[in-house]
C-alpha positions as CSV (number, residue, x, y, z in Angstrom):
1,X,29.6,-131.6,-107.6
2,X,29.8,-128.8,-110.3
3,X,32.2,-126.9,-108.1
4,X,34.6,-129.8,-108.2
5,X,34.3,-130.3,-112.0
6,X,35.3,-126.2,-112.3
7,X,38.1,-126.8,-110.0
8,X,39.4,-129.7,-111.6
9,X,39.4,-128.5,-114.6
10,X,41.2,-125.3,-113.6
11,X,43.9,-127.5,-112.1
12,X,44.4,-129.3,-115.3
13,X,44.6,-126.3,-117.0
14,X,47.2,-125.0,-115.1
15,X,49.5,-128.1,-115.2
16,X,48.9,-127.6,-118.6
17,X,49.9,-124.4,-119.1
18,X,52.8,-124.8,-116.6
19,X,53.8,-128.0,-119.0
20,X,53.9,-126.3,-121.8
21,X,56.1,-122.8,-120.4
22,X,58.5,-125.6,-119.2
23,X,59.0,-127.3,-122.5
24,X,58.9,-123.8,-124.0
25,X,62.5,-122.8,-121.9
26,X,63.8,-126.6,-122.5
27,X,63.4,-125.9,-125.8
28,X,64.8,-122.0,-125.9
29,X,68.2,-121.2,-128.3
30,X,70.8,-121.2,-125.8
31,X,72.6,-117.9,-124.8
32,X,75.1,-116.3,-127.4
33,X,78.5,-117.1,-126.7
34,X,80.4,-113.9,-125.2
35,X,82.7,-112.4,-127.3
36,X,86.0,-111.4,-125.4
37,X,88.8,-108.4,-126.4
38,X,92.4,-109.6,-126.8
39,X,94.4,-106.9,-126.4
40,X,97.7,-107.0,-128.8
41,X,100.7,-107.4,-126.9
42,X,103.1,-104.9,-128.8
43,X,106.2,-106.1,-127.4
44,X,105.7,-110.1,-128.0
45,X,104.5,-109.2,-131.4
46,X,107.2,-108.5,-134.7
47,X,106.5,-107.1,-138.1
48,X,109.8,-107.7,-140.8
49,X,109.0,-106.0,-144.5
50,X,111.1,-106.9,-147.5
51,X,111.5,-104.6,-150.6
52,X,113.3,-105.8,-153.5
53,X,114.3,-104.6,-157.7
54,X,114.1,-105.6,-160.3
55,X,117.5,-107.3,-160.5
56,X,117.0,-109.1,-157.5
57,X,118.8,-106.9,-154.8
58,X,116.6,-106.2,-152.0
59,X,116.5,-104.8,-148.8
60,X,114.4,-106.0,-145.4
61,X,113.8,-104.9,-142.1
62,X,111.5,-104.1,-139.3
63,X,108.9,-102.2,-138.0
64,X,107.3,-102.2,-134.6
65,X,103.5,-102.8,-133.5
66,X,101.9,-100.0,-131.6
67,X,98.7,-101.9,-130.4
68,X,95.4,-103.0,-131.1
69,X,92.6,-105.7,-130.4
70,X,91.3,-108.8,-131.9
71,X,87.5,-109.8,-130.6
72,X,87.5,-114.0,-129.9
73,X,84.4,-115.8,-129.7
74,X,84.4,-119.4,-129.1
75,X,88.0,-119.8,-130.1
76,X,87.7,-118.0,-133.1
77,X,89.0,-114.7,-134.5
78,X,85.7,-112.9,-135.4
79,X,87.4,-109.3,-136.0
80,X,90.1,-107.0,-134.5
81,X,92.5,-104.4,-135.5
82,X,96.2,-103.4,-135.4
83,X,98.3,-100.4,-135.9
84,X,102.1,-100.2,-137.2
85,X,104.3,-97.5,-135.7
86,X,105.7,-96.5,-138.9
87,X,108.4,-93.8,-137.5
88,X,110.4,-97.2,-136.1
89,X,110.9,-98.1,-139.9
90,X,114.1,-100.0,-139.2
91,X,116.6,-101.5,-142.0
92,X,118.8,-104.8,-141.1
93,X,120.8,-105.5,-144.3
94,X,122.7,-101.8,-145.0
95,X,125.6,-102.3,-142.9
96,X,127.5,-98.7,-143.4
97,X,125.7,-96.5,-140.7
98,X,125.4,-93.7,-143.4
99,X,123.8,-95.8,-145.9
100,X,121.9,-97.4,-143.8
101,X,120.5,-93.5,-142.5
102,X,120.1,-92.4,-145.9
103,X,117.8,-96.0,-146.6
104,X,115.5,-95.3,-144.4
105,X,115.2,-91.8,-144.4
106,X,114.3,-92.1,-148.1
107,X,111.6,-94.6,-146.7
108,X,110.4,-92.5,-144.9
109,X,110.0,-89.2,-146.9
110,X,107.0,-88.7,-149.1
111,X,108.9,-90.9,-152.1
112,X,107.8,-93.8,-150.7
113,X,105.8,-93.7,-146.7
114,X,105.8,-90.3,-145.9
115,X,106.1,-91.1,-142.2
116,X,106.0,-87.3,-140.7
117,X,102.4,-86.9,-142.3
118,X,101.3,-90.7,-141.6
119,X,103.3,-92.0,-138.7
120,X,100.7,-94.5,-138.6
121,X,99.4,-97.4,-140.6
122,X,96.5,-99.5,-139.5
123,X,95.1,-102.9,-140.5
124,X,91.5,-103.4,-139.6
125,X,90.0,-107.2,-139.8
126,X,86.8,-107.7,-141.4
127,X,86.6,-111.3,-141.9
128,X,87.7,-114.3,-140.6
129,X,87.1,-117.3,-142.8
130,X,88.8,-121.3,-142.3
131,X,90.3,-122.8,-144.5
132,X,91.0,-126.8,-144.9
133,X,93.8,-127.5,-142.9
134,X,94.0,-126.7,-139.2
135,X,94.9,-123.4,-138.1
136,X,94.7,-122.1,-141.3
137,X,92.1,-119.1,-142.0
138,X,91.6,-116.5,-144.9
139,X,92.1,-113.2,-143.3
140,X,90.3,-109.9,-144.7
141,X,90.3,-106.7,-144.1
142,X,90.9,-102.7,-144.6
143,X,94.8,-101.8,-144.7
144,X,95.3,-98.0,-144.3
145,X,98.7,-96.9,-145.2
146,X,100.0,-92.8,-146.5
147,X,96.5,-91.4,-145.5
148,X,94.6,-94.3,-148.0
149,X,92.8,-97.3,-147.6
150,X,92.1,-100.6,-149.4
151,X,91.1,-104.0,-149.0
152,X,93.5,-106.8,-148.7
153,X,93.2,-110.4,-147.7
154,X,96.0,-113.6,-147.5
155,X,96.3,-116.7,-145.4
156,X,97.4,-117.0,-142.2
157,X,97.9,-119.2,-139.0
158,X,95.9,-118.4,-135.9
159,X,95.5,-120.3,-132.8
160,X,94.2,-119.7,-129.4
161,X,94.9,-121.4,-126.5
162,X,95.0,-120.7,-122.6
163,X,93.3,-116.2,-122.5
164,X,96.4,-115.9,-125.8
165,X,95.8,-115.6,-129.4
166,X,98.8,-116.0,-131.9
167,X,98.9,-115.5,-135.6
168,X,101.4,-115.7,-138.4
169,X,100.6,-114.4,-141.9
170,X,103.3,-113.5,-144.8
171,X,101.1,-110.8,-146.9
172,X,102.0,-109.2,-150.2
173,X,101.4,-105.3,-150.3
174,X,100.7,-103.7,-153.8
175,X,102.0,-100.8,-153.0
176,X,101.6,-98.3,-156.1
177,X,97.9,-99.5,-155.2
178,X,98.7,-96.8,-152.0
179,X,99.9,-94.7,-154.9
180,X,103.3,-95.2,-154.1
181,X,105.5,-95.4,-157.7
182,X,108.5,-94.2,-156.8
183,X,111.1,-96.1,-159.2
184,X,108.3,-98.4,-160.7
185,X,109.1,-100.2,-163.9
186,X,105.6,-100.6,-164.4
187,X,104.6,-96.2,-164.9
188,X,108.4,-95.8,-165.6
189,X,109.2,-97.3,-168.6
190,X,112.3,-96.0,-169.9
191,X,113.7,-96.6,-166.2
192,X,117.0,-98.2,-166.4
193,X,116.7,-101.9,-164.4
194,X,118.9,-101.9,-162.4
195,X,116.7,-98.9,-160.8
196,X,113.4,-100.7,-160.8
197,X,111.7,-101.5,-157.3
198,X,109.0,-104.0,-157.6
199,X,105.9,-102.9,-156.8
200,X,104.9,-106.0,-153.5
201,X,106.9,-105.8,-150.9
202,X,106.2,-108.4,-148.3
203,X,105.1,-108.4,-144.5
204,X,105.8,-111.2,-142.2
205,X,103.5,-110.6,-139.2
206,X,103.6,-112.5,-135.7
207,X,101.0,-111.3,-133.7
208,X,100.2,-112.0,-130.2
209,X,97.5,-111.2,-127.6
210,X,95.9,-111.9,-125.3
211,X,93.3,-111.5,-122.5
């Protein structure tokens, strides 16, 4: 009779025991969601840059993406990184072939982006925060430009749909914060106007990628 109590008892324990692992894993956090690599597609995507003076003139043109990654998790942007081939600096509006040479290779000598020393610049995403409306998200990050690097952030359209992400952002670029004051009204005061550059440019980015 005692040896059937003890075994009882065991057997209750062990149900027990079993109950309890069982509503344990029930119960567990589930897994973390993967996070997948994107991988920019260079010739899908488009970068367009606008300078302009003082005055209102202004010149615009393109540059071309050289690659890069964005890391999605659960449909969302979580961080990534893309890099501008700066020697393709292109200008659209200079017309004259020879003015249009000697645009953009002042552009690109160390006036303004210095392209044989950096032929690179590089935007690194450290944040990815939404905003009210859909699609819409505050972008942040590191943007490395002539050898330097700062923060910048702006808003911009993402969405992600079927393995592709796209985004869209329109981002003003300080640039004499890159140190670049080449004809800036704002260190060269007794500059005539009419030879003033402002000191944002702008970047319109479309950027696609995908799985």
């Amino acid at each position: 009779m005692k040896t059937s109590l003890v075994l009882a008892l065991a057997v209750m324990t062990l149900g027990l025991n079993v109950s309890a692992k069982d509503k344990k894993a029930a119960t567990a956090a589930p897994a973390p969601a993967a996070v997948e690599t994107y991988k920019v597609d260079a010739a899908a995507s488009t970068l367009n840059w606008k300078g302009t003076k003082k005055l209102g003139t202004f010149h615009e043109g393109t540059m071309a993406i050289q690659g890069g990654s964005v890391m999605v998790e659960k449909d969302m942007v979580k961080s990534g990184d893309v890099t501008v081939d700066m020697t393709t600096l292109k200008d659209l509006d200079q017309k004259d072939a020879d003015n249009n040479k000697k645009l953009v290779g002042h552009l690109s000598s160390p006036d303004f982006f210095n392209v044989a020393k950096y032929p690179t610049s590089t935007f690194k995403i450290t944040s990815v925060t939404p905003a009210k409306m859909k699609n819409l998200y505050t972008v942040k990050g590191d943007f490395t430009m002539v050898g330097q690097t700062h923060p910048i952030e702006f808003p911009a359209t993402i969405t992600i749909a079927n393995g592709q992400a796209n985004g869209e952002a329109t981002v003003e670029i300080d640039r004499t914060v890159w140190g670049l004051k080449y004809n800036s009204g704002n260190y060269l005061k007794d500059l005539a106007a009419d030879k003033v550059i402002n000191d944002k440019f702008e970047l319109k980015l479309k950027l696609v990628a995908k799985k």
